[in-house]
N, C-alpha and C positions, 0 to 999 in steps of 0.2 A: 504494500500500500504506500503511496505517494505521502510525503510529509506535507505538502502544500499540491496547489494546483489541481484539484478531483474536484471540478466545476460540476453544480449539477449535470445531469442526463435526465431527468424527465422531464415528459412532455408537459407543454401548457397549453390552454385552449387556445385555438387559433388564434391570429389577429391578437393575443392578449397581451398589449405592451402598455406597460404600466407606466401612465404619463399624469403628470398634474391637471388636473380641469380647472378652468379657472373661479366656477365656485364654491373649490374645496377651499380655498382658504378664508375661507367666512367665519366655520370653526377650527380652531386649531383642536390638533391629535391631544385629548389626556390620557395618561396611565399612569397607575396606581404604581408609587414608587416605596418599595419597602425599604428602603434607607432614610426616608422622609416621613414615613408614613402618612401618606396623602397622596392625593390624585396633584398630578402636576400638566402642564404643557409642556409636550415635546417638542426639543430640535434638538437637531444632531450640533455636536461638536464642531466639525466640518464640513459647512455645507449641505450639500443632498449624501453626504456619504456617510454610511451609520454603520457602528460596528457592532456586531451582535457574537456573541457567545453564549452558549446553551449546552449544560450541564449532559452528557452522550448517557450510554450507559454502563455500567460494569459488565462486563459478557463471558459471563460463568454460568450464567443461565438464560431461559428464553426472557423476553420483556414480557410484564404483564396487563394486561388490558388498562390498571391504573396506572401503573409508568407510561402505556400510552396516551392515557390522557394528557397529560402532562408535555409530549412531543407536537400533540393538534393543540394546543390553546399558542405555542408558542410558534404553530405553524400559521395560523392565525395573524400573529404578530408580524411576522415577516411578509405575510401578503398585506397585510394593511402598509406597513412602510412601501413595498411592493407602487401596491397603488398607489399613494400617494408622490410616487415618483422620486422616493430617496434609493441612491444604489445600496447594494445591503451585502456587506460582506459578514458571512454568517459561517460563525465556526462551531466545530461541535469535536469534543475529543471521544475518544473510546478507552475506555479503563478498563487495560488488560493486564496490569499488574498494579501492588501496594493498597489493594482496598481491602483492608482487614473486616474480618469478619464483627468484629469491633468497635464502635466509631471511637471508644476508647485509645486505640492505637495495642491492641490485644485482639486472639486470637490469631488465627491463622488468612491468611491472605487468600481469597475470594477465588482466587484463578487458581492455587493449588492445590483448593478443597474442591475444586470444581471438575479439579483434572483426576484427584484419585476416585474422587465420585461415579467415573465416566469410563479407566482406565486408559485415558487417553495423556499426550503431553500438555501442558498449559498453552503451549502455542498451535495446537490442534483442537483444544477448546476455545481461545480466543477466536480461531478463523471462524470456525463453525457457527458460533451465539452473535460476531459480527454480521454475518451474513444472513442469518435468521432475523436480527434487526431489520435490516436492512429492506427484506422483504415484509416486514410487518408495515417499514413507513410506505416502503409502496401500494400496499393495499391498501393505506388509510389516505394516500394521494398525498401527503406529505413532502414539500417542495425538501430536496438534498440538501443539506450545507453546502456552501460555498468553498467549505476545504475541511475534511474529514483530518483529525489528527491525535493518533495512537500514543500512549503513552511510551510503549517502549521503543517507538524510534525519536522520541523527545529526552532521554537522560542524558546529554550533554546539556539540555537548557536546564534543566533542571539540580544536575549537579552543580552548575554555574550559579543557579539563585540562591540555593542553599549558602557556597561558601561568599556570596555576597553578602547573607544575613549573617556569617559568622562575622565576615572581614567588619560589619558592623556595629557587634556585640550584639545581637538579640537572640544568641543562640547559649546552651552549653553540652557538654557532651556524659552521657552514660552509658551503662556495660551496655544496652542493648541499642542506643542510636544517639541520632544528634536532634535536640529537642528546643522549637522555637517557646524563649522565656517570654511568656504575655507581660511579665511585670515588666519592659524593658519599654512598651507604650503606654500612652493612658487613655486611651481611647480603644482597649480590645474588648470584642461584644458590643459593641455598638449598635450593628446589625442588627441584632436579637434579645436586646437592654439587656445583657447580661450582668451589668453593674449593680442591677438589683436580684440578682440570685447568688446569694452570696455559698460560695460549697465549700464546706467542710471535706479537709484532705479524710481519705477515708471512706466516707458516708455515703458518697453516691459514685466517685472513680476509684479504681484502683490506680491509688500513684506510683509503684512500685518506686523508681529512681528519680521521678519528678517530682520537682520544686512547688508547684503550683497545679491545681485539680486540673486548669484550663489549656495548661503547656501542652502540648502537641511534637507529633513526629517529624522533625520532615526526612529524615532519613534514619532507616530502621538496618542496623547490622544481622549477620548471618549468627544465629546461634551456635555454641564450640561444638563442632563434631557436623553442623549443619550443611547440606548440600544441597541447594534451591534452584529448580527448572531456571528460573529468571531471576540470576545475579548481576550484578557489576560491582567492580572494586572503584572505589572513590573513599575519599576520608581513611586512606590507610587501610582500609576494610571488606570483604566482599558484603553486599547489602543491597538494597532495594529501594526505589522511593516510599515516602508516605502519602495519603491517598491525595491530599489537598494541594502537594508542592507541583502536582503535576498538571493540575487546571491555571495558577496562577502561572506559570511559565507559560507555559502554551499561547494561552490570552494573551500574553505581555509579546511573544515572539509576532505573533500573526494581527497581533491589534493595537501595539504599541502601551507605552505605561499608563495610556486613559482611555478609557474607551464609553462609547454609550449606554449598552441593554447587556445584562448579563441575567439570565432564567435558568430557573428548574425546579424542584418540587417544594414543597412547600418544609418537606422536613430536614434539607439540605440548610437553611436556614440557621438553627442554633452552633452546627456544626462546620460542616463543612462550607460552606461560603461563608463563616465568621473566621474561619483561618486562612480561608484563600486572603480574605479582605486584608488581616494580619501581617501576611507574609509577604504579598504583592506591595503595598503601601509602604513597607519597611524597607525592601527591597528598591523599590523605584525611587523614594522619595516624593510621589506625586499624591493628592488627596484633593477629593477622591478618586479611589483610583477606578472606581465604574458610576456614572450615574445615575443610570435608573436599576435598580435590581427590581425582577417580576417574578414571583412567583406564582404556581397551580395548587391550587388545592386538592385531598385524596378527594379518590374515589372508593365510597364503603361498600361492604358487604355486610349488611345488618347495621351493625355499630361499629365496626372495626372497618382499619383502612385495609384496602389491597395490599400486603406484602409477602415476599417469597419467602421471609423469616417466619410468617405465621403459616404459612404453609394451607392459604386461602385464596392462590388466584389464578385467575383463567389467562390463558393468552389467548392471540389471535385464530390460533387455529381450533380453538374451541369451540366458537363460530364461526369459520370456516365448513367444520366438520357438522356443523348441522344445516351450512349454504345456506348461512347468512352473509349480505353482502357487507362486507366491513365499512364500505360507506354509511350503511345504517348506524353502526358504531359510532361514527365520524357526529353525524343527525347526532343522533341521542347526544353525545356529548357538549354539543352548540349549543341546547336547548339551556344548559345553565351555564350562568357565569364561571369564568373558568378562576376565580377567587371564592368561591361557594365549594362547600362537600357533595358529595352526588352522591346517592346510593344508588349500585346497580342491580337489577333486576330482572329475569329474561322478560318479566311481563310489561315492564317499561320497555325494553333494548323491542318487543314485538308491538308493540306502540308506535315507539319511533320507525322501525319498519314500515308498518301503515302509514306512517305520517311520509315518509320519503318519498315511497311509490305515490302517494295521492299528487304530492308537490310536482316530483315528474313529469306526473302526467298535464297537471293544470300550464306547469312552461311548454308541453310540448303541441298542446289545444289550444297557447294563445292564439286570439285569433290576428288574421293579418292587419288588422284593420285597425289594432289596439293602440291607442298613443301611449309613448311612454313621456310621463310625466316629469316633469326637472324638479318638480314638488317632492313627489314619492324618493328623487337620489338624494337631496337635502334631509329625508327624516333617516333614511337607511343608514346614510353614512353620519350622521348626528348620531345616531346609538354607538355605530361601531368606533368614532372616536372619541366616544363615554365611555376608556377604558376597556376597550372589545367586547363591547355587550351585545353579545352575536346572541339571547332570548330575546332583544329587543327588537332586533334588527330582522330576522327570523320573522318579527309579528308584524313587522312593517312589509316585509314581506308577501306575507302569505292574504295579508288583506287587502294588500294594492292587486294582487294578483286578482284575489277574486271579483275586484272593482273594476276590473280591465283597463287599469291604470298604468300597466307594465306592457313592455313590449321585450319581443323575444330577445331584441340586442341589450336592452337592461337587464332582463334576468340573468344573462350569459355573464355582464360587467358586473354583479352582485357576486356571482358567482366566482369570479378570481379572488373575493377573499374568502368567502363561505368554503371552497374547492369540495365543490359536490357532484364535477364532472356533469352540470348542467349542462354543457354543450355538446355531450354527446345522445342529449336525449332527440328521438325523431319524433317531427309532427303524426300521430296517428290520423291514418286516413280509409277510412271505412266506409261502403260502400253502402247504403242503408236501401233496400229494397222499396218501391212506392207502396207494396201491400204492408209492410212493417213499420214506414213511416206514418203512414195512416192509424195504424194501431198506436204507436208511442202517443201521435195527438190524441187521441182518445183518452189512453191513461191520462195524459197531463191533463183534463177536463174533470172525469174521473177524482183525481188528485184533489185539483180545486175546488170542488164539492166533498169534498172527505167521504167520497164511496171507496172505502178501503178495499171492498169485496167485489166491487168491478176494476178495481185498479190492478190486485194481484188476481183472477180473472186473466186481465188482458196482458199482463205480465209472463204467466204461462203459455196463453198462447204465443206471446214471439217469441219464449223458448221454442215453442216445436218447430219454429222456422228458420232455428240456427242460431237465435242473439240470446244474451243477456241484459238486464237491465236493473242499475243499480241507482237507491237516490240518493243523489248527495244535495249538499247548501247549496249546489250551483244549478241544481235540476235531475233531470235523466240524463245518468250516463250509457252508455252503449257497447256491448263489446261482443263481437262476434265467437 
């Protein structure tokens, strides 16, 4: 795999170039900045050019439909910059080594436990669980990153950051690694007010050789007698990185010491983006060192989140396996804010189904004649830059549609941020017999006098003539 340079490959809808209209700037973009906590206006740093980083995954295992969630709200993100016409270099690493099983900086490292699990090597688990990723964003139409980038061809940045934080004093060293001192700033935890949780050594971490509950690894030594799939010698020592030192190198390589949007789940937060924050800001000397942080909220199962530790979650091929289109996935997960909890459920996930196929169909029966309204694009995108409130924008939506306020080239431009593959839906076009259309006017008379019992009546008979006929808020539908 390429350290830079792995431009997307997937396709986008035709014609789909993402350029500024000129009454998009009437409202400016806000998003909810968790370093501020507040909804803010965005611009980028430089110009139309925004730098985006987004938390990849650990690939010791499949992703799970809630770590998917989490890849579409931020896929989201990037089509709104997208449309709004900022270029968007968007990185995403893949953590294939130093993510202990721990967020402690204890246990066993994620890709070793993954490899005896499997009896395979840790670099034949990595290929495997990236590539399984990979097709899970494709199913969910999830635009690529702009440069995909691996931990383990990043340890020369990464040894380098490290001994820039020693050359600086915010480091010290014990038998088992070299451990960034939080007491060396005063502003660590920031991110996640940690200043009011005060922890008692002991009580909730195991500090073995650390100074403080909150110090962290950034580089973990081989245990005596130890012989690990993915080593390197640095510090004198054969060793490993730590989970965090290798997101903040990365960003800092491909997006310089400031950069814009840095996303991922919502539990990454207390942790692991409070030590990237730590380590990169120490390191560069710049502050801050990202400006808008975004996170996604879980998605529950009952009461609990999706995770692979509770040994409670479905991947994508779990609907697959019962052909469901993971688009529907995609639907369900729009329907709430992607700063809200979800609970999922097959009987919601077969809801959204219905609701998908209905939407489909209504873009692809616009009629020709529909005007599309410069009203209707002012409310759609008025929600989606309240912070990507794609439930709103959704109802703006599906109401304009049924007002025949929409025409098929707006549904198509809604759809490069929604990415619901609206533009490969076909006009249905059906042939309706004169003795059947005479029937359907009958029922609809029928209808209008609420004779239930001439209306399904003359419902069966245009079954026996080969159609179907279903009612919905917009009338009788028709289907052969």
């Amino acid at each position: 795999m390429k350290q830079c340079n792995n431009v997307s490959s997937f396709t986008e809808p035709p014609s789909a170039l993402y350029t500024v209209l000129t009454n998009q700037n009437d409202i400016m973009l806000h998003l909810y900045n968790t370093r501020t906590k507040q909804k803010e206006p965005f611009s980028p740093l430089h110009d139309h050019n925004v730098g985006l980083y987004t938390c990849g995954p650990t690939v010791y295992n499949y992703a799970h439909i809630g770590n998917l969630r989490t890849y579409v709200f931020e896929d989201i993100l990037r089509r709104t910059l997208k449309y709004h016409g900022y270029d968007v270099t968007h990185v995403m690493n893949i953590t294939d080594v130093g993510h202990l099983t721990d967020d402690g900086d204890q246990g066993e490292d994620k890709m070793e436990k993954g490899a005896a699990r499997e009896g395979k090597t840790a670099w034949e688990i990595s290929d495997y669980y990236t590539k399984m990723f990979k097709e899970d964003m494709k199913a969910l139409n999830i635009l690529e990153p702009t440069i995909w980038c691996k931990a383990t061809d990043h340890i020369p940045e990464q040894i380098a950051q490290v001994q820039t934080l020693i050359d600086k004093g915010h480091t010290y060293e014990t038998s088992d690694g070299i451990y960034f001192d939080t007491t060396t700033i005063d502003d660590y935890g920031k991110l996640a007010n940690l200043k009011n949780q005060d922890l008692e050594a002991g009580t909730r971490v195991d500090m073995g050789e650390k100074k403080n509950p909150h110090d962290f690894a950034l580089w973990k030594f081989n245990k005596p007698g130890e012989k690990r799939q993915m080593e390197w010698e640095a510090f004198g020592k054969k060793g490993f990185p730590g989970w965090h030192i290798e997101c903040s190198a990365m960003a800092t390589k491909y997006l310089g010491n400031q950069f814009d949007i840095h996303c991922g789940g919502i539990d990454h937060i207390p942790v692991h983006h409070t030590n990237e924050i730590a380590q990169a800001e120490s390191a560069n000397g710049v502050k801050p060192w990202v400006k808008f942080w975004m996170h996604g909220e879980f998605l529950l199962t009952g009461s609990e989140k999706m995770a692979k530790s509770e040994g409670n979650f479905l991947r994508m091929q779990s609907l697959l396996d019962k052909h469901i289109d993971p688009l529907a996935y995609r639907y369900f997960l729009l329907q709430t804010h992607y700063r809200k909890q979800l609970t999922f459920s097959w009987e919601a996930l077969d809801g959204a189904i219905a609701g998908l196929e209905r939407l489909k169909r209504l873009v692809a029966n616009i009629p020709d004649h529909a005007p599309g309204d410069p009203h209707v694009r002012e409310e759609f995108l008025k929600a989606i830059k309240d912070d990507l409130n794609t439930p709103e924008a959704l109802a703006v939506f599906w109401t304009e549609l049924k007002n025949n306020r929409i025409d098929r080239d707006m549904a198509i431009e809604f759809d490069k941020i929604l990415g619901l593959k609206l533009h490969e839906v076909k006009k249905e076009t059906i042939e309706i017999p004169e003795e059947v259309q005479a029937l359907l006017d009958e029922r609809k008379v029928a209808r209008t006098k609420k004779n239930w019992s001439e209306s399904d009546r003359l419902r069966d008979e245009i079954a026996t003539l080969g159609f179907t006929v279903k009612d919905t808020d917009e009338g009788q539908e028709i289907q052969k």
